[in-house]
C-alpha atoms as a printed R data frame, in Angstrom:
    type eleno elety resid chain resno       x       y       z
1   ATOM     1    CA   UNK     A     1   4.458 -15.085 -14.506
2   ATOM     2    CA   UNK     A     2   5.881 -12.449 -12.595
3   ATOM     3    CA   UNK     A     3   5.836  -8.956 -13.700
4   ATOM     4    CA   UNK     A     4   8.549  -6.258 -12.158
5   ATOM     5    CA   UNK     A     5   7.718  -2.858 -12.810
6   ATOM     6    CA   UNK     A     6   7.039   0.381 -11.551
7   ATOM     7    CA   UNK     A     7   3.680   1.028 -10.595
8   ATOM     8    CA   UNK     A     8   3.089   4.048 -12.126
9   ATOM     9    CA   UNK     A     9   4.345   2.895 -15.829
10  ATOM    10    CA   UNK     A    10   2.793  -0.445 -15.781
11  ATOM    11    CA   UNK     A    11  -0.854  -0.847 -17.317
12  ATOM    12    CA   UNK     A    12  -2.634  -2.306 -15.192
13  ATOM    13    CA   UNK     A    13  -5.264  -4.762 -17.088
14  ATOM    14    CA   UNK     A    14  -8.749  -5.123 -15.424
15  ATOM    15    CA   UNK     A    15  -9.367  -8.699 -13.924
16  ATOM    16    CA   UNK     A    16  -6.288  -9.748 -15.085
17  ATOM    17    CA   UNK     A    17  -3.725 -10.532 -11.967
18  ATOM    18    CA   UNK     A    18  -4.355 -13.471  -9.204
19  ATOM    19    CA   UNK     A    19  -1.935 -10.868  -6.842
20  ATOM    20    CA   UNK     A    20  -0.583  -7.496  -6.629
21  ATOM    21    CA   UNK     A    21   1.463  -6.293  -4.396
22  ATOM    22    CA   UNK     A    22   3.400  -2.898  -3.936
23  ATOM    23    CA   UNK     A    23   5.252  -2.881  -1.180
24  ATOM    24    CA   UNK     A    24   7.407   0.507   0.356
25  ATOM    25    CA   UNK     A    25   6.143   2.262  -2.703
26  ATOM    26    CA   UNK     A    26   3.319   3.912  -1.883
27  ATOM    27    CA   UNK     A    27   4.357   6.496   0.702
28  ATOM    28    CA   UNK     A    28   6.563   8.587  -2.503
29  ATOM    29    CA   UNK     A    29   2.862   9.428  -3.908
30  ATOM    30    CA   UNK     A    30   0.382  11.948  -2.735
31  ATOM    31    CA   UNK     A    31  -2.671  10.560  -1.303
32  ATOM    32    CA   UNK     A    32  -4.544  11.217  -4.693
33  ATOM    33    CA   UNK     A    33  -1.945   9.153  -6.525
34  ATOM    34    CA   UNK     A    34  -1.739   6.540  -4.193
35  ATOM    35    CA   UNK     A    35  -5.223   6.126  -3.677
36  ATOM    36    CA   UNK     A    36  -5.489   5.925  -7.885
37  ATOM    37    CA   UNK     A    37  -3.018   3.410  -7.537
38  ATOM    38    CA   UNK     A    38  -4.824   1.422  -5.261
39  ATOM    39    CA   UNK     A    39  -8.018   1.192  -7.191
40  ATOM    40    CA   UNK     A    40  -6.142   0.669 -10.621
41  ATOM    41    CA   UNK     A    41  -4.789  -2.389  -8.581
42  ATOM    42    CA   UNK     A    42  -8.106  -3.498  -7.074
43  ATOM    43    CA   UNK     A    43  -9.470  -3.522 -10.434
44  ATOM    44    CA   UNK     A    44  -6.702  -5.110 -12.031
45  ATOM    45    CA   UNK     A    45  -6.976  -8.041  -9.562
46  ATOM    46    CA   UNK     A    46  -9.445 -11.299 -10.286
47  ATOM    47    CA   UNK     A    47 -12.416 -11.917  -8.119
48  ATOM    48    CA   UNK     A    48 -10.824 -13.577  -4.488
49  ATOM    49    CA   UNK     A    49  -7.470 -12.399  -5.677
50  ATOM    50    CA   UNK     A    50  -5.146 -10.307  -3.026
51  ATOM    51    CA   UNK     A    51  -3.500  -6.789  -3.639
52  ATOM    52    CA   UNK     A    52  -1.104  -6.225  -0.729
53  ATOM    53    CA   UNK     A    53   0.326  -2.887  -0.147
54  ATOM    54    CA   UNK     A    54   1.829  -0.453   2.868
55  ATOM    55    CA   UNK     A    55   1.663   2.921   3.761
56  ATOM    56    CA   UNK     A    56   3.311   5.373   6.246
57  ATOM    57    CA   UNK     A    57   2.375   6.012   9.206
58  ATOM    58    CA   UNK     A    58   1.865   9.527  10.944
59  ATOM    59    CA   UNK     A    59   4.401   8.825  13.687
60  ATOM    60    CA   UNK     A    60   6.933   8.070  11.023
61  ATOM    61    CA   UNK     A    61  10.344   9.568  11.594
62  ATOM    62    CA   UNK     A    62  10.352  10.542   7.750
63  ATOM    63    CA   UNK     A    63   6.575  12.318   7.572
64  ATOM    64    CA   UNK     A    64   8.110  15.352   6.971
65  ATOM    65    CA   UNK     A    65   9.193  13.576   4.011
66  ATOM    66    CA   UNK     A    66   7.236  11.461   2.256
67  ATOM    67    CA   UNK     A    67   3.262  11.182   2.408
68  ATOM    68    CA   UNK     A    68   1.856   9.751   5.454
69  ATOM    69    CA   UNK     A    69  -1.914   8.002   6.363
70  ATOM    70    CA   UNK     A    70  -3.280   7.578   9.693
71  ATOM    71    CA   UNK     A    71  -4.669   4.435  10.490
72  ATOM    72    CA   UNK     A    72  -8.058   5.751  10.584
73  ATOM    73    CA   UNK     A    73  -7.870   7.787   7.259
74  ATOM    74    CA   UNK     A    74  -6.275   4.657   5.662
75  ATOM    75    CA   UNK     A    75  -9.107   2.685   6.801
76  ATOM    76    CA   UNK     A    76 -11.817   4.645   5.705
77  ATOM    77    CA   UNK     A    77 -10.461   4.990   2.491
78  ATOM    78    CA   UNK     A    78 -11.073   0.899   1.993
79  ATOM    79    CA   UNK     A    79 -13.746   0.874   3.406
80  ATOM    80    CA   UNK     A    80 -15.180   2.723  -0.002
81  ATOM    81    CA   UNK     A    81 -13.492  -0.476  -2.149
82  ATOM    82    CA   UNK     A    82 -14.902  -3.448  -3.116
83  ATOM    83    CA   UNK     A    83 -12.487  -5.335  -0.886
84  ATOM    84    CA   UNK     A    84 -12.491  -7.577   2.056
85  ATOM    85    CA   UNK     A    85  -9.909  -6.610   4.638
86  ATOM    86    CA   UNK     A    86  -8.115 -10.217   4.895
87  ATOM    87    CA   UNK     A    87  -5.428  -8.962   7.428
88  ATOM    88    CA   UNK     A    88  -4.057  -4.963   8.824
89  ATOM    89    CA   UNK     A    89  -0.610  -5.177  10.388
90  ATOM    90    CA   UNK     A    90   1.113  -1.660  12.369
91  ATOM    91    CA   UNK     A    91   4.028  -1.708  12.513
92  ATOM    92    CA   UNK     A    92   5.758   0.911  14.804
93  ATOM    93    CA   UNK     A    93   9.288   1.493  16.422
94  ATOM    94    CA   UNK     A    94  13.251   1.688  16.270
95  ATOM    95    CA   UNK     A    95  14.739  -0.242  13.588
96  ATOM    96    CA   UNK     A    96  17.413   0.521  10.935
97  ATOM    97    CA   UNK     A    97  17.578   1.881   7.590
98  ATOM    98    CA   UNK     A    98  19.420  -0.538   4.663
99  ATOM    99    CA   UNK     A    99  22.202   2.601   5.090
100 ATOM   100    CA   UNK     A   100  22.387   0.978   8.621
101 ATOM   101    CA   UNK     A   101  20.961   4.261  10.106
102 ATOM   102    CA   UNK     A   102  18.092   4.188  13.143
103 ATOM   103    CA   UNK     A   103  15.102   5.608  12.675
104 ATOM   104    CA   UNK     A   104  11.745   5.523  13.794
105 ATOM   105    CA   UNK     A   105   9.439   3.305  11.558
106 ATOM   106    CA   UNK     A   106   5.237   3.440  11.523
107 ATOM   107    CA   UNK     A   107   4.083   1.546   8.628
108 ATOM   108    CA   UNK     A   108   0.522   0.465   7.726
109 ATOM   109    CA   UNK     A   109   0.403  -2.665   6.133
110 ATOM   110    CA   UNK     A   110  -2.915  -4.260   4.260
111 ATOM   111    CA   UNK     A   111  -3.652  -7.213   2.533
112 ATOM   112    CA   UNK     A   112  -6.856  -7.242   0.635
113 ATOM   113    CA   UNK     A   113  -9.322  -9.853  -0.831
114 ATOM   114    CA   UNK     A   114 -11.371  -8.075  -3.857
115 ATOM   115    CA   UNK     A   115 -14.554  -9.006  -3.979
């Protein structure tokens, strides 16, 4: 069944979820807490099951903001998991907020197999 929470507050059970996904989330943590959050969800995930997430971006229009990754930091930061990259999508450029402002986006998106 579905489970809506926030990530922080939910206990994360080990080898417990098929998929976990935390999507526009991550950015409002340091790197420390998001990275903890990460590898509570890696190891709350089955063998072959997927934890999807997203980051932001260094180019951002909001990194003054809210915590930002570069693509290579983000990277090598997996690289130390016992994941398989399934798929990495950048997205970068002009699009609009839901307040219907423009703003410049750069978001970092993963989805990982755990191994």
């Amino acid at each position: 069944l579905p489970i809506l929470s926030k990530i922080e507050e939910f206990d994360i059970k080990e080898k417990t979820y098929s998929l976990i996904s935390s999507q526009f989330v991550l950015p409002f943590f340091s790197k420390e807490d998001a990275k903890s959050v990460i590898i509570k969800m890696i190891h709350g995930t089955i063998p072959q099951g997927i934890v999807s997430f997203n980051l932001m971006g260094e180019k951002d229009e909001w990194k003054d903001k809210w915590t930002t990754w570069t693509r290579e930091e983000a990277d090598a930061f997996i690289a130390t998991l016992p994941v398989k990259v399934h798929k990495t999508i950048t997205e970068e450029g002009m699009g609009i907020t839901r307040a219907k402002d423009f703003r410049y986006w750069h978001i970092l998106n993963y989805v990982l197999i755990v191994q």
